[in-house]
C-alpha positions as CSV (number, residue, x, y, z in Angstrom):
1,X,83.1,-50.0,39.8
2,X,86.3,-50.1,38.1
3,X,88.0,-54.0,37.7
4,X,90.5,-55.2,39.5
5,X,91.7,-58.0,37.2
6,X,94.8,-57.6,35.3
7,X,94.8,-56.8,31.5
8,X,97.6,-59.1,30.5
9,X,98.6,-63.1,31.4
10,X,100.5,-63.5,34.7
11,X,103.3,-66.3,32.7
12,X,107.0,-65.7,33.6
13,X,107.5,-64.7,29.8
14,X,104.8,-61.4,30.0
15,X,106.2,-60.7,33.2
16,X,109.6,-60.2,31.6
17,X,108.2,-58.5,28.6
18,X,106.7,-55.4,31.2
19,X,110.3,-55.7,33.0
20,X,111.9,-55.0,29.7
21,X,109.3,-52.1,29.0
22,X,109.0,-50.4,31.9
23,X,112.1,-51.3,33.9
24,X,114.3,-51.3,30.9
25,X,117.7,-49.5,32.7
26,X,117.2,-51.2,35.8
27,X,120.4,-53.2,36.6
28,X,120.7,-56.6,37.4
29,X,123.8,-58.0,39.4
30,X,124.8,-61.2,39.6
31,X,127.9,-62.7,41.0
32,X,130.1,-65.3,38.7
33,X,132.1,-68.4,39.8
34,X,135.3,-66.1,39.4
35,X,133.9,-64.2,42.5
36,X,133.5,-61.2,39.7
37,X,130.0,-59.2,39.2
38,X,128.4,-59.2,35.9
39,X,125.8,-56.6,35.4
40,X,123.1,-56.4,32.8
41,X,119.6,-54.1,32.4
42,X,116.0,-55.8,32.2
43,X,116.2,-55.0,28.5
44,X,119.2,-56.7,28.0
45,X,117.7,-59.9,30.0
46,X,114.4,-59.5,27.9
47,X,116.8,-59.7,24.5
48,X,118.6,-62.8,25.5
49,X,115.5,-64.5,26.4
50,X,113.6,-63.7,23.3
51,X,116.8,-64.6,21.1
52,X,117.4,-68.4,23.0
53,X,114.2,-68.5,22.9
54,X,113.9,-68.5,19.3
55,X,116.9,-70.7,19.2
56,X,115.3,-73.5,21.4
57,X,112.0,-73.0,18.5
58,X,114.5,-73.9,15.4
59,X,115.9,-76.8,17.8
60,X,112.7,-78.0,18.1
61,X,112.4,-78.5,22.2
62,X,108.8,-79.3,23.1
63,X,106.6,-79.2,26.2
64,X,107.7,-81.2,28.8
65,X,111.2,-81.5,27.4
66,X,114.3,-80.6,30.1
67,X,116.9,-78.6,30.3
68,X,120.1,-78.2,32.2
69,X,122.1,-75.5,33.2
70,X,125.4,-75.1,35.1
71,X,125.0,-72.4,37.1
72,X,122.5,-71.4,40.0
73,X,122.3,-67.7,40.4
74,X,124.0,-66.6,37.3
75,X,123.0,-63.9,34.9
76,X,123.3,-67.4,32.2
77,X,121.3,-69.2,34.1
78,X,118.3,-66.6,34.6
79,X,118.2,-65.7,30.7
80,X,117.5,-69.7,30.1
81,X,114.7,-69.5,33.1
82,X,112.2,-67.2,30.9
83,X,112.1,-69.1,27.5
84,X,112.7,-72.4,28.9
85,X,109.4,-71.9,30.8
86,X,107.7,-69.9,28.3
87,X,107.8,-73.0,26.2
88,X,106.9,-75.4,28.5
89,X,109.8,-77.4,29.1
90,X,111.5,-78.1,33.0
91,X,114.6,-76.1,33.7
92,X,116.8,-78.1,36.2
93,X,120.1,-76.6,37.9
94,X,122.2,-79.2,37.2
95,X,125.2,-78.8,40.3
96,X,127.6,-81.4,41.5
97,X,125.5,-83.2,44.2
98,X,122.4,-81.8,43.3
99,X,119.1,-85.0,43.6
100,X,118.1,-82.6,40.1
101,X,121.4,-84.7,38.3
102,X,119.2,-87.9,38.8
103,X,116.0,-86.3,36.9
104,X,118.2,-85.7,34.2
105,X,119.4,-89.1,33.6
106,X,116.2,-90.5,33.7
């Protein structure tokens, strides 16, 4: 009987990794405050991520540490998403309004 159990981690960073490999000229679409479309491939989502999240490394965030970002849906806001979490630390959508505002002040 062959396994059913998966060969690699099921973390949001390996999950981008494969999306990179084998989804590498899909498109992604995302829609900017301007009301304009920004598009961007899997690949070029799994480069930002690995590059900020080297950044965030040198910067020294740690595990459990937050961090904000201004938009919701935008192609900004879903490179931070993968390295953020890949390093443990709480991404929080920071909008005008938004009960996530008072987790960040405190």
């Amino acid at each position: 009987m062959q396994e059913t159990m998966m060969h690699y981690p099921l973390t949001l960073s390996h999950r981008l990794e494969r999306a990179g490999k084998f989804f590498s000229k899909t498109e992604i679409v995302s829609r900017r405050p301007a009301h304009t479309l920004h598009r961007f491939t899997y690949a070029d989502l799994d480069w930002r991520a690995r590059a900020l999240a080297e950044a965030l490394r040198k910067a020294r965030l740690e595990r459990g540490d937050r961090v904000a970002t201004l938009g919701r849906g935008e192609d900004q806001h879903w490179a931070t998403k993968w390295p953020v979490s890949s390093l443990g630390a709480m991404l929080i959508a920071a909008v005008r309004g938004n009960r996530n505002l008072h987790v960040l002040q405190h």
